[in-house]
C-alpha positions as CSV (number, residue, x, y, z in Angstrom):
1,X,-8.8,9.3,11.5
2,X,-6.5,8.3,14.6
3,X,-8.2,4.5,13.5
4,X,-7.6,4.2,10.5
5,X,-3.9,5.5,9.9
6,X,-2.5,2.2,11.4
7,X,-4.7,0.5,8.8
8,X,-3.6,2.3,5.9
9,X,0.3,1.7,7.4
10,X,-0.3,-2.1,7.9
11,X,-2.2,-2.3,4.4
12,X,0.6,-0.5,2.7
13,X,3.3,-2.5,4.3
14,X,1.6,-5.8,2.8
15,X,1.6,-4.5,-0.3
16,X,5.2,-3.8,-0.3
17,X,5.7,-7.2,0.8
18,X,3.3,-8.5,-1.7
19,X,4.8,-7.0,-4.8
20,X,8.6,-8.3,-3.5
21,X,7.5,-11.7,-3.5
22,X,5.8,-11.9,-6.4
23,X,7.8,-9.3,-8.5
24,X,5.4,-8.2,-11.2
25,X,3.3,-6.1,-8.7
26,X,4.6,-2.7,-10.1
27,X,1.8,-1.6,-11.6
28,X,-0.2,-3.0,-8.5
29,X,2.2,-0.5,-6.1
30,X,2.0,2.3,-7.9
31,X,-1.7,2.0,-7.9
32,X,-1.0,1.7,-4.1
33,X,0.9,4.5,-3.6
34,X,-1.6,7.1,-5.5
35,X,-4.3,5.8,-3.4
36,X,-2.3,6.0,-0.9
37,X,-1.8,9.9,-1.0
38,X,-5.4,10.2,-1.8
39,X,-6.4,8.6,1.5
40,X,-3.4,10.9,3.4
C-alpha cells in the first residue's frame, strides 16, 4: 500500500491540473474524487 499511495497522490494531482486547463472536467473530478475515497 506504501507503493501505491504516491501514485494515487501524483494521479490525483494531474487530474486537478487536467480539469483547470481544460475547464469542463467537473464531472471528470468528481468521478476522481469518489474513486478516490474508494481506493483510500
Amino acid at each position: 500500500m506504501s507503493n501505491k499511495t504516491p501514485a494515487v497522490i501524483v494521479a490525483f494531482l494531474l487530474t486537478l491540473i487536467v480539469a483547470n486547463l481544460f475547464g469542463e472536467g467537473k464531472q471528470f473530478y468528481m468521478d476522481s474524487v469518489l474513486s478516490g475515497r474508494k481506493a483510500f
